[in-house]
C-alpha positions as CSV (number, residue, x, y, z in Angstrom):
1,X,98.6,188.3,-177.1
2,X,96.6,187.0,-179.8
3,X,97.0,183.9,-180.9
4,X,98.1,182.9,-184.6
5,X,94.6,181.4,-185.6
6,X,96.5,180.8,-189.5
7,X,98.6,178.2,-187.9
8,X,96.5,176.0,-185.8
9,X,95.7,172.4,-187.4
10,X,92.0,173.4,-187.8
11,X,92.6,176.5,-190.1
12,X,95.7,175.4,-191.9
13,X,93.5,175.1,-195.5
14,X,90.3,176.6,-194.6
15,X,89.8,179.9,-195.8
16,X,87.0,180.8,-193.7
17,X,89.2,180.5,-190.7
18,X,91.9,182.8,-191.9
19,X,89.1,185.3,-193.0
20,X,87.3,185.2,-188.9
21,X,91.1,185.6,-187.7
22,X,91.6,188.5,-189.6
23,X,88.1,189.7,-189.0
24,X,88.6,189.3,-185.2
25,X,91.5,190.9,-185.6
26,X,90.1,194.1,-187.4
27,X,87.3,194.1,-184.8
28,X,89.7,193.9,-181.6
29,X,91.5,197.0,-183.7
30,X,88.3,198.7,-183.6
31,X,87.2,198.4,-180.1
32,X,90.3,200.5,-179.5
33,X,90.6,203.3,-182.0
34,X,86.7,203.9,-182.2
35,X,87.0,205.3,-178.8
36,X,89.9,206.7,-178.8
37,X,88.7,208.6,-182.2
38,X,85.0,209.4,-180.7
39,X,86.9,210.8,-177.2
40,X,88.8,213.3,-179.3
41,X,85.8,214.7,-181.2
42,X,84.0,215.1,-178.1
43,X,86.8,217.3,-176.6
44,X,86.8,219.2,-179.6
45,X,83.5,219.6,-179.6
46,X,84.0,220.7,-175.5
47,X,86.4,223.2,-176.7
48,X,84.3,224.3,-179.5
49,X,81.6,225.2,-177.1
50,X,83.1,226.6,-174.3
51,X,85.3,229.2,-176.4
52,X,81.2,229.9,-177.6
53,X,80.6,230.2,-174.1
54,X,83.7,232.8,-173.8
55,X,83.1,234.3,-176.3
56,X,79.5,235.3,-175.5
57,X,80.8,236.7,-171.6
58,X,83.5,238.8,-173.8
59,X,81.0,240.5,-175.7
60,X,78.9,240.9,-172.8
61,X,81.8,242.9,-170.7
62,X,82.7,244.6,-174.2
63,X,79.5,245.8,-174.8
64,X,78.7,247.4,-170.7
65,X,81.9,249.8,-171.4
66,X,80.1,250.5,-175.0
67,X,77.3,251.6,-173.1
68,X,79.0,253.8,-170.7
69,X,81.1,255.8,-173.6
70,X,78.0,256.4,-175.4
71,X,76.0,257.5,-172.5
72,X,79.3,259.1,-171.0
73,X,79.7,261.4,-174.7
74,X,75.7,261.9,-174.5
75,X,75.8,263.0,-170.7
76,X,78.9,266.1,-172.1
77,X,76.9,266.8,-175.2
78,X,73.2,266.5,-174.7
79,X,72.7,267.6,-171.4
80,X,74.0,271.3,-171.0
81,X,72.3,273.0,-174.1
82,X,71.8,276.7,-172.6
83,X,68.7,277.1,-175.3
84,X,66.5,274.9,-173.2
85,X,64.6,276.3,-170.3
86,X,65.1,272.8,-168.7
87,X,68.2,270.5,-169.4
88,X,68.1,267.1,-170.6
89,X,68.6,264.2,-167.9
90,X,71.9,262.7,-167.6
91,X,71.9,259.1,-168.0
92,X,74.6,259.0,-165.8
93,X,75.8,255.2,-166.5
94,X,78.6,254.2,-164.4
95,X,82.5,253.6,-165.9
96,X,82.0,249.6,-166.1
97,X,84.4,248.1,-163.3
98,X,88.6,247.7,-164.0
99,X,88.3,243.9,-162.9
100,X,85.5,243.5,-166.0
101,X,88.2,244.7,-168.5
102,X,91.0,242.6,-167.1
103,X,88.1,239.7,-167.3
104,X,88.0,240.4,-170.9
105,X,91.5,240.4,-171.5
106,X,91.8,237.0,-169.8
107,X,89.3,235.9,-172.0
108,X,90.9,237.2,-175.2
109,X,93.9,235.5,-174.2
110,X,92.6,232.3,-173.5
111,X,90.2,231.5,-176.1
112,X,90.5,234.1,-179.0
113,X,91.6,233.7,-182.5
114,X,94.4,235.6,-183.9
115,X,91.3,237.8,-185.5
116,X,89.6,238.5,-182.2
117,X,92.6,238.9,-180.6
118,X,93.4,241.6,-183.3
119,X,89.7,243.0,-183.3
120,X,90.0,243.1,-179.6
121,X,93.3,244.9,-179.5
122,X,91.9,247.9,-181.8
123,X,88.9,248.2,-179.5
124,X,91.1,248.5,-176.5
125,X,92.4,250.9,-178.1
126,X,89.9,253.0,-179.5
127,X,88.6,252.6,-175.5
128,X,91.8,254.5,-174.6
129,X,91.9,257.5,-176.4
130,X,88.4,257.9,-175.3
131,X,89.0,257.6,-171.5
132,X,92.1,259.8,-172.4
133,X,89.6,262.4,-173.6
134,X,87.5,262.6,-170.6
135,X,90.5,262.9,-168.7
136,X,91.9,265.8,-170.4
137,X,88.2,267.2,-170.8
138,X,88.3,266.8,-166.6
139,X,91.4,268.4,-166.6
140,X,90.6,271.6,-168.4
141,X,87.1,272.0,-166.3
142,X,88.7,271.9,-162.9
143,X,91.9,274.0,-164.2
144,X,90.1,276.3,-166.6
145,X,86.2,276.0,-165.4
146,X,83.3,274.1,-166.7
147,X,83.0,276.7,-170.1
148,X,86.1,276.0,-171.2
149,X,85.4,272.7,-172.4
150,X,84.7,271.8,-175.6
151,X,82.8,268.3,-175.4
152,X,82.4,267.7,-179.2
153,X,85.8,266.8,-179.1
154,X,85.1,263.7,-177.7
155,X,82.6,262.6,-180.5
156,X,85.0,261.6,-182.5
157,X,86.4,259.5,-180.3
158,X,83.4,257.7,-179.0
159,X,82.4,257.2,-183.0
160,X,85.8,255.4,-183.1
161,X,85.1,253.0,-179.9
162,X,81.9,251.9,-181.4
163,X,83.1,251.1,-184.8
164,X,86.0,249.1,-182.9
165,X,83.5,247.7,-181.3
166,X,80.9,246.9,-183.8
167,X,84.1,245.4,-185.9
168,X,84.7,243.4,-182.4
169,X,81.3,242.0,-182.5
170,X,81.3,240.9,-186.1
171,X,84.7,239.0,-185.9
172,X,83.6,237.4,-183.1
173,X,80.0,236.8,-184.6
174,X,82.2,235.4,-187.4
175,X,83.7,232.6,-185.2
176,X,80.7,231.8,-183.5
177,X,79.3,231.1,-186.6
178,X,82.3,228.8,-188.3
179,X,81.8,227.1,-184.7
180,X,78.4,226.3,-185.2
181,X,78.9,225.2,-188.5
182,X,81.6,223.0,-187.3
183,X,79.3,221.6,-185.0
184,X,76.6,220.8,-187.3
185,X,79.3,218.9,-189.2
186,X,79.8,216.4,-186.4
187,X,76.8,215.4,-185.9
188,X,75.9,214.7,-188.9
């Protein structure tokens, strides 16, 4: 409890002493909302920079299944021109992991903004229809034989994936940078 400093005998006309009571009592105010305040930015800032941190991993996973539809579409298209004498080499990239994607999707539901989430969700399913592709494309070779395939039918679909993915990247580029920003705006 603090005590009423205004009504002791020493500070019953002195100004000065009502001023240092109310001082003291400003200061004591301070000692406990300063922290409080400072605590509260600095798990915001915590926050801030481990959704960064997320964010950064997300793109990472995205961009291992971007690799593997572009080399995927490449591998159908490129390598089985009949006009050359010897045929391109396959890049042969491996279809990234399941456990990667649901890694991504934990991530996107954890830490993303309504506009990742959204960018994300149009990727996923740009992703899709190509893997639905290939499947179908499988299909017709092992019903039908290798020559009844038309691979270019795919292109369209892996142009879709990476502009999904390139808008992906950007919204998430967007956020990084408002965090940053953010950031900078603390500390200063």
């Amino acid at each position: 409890m603090i005590p009423n400093v205004a009504n002791t005998p020493e500070a019953s006309g002195d100004p000065l002493a009502t001023v240092l009571a109310i001082a003291a009592v400003l200061l004591s105010l301070l000692a406990v909302i300063v922290p409080a305040a400072t605590g509260r930015q600095q798990m915001r800032r915590d926050d801030r920079a481990k959704r960064s941190e997320m964010y950064l991993e997300l793109m990472e996973l995205i961009e291992r299944h971007g690799i593997w539809v572009v080399d995927r579409t490449y591998d159908l298209l490129e390598t089985s021109h009949e006009d050359f004498y010897s045929t391109m080499p396959h890049r042969r990239t491996e279809r990234p992991d399941r456990t990667q994607r649901v890694r991504a999707r934990a991530i996107v539901s954890a830490y993303a903004s309504s506009e990742v989430l959204e960018a994300y969700s149009r990727w996923q399913t740009a992703l899709e229809l190509f893997e639905e592709k290939l499947d179908e494309l499988g299909f017709i070779a092992q019903e039908d034989g290798p020559d009844a395939v038309d691979a270019r039918t795919a292109e369209p679909l892996r142009d879709s994936e990476v502009l999904a993915r390139t808008r992906l990247a950007n919204t998430v580029n967007s956020q990084l940078v408002n965090e940053r920003r953010w950031r900078r705006g603390q500390t200063q």
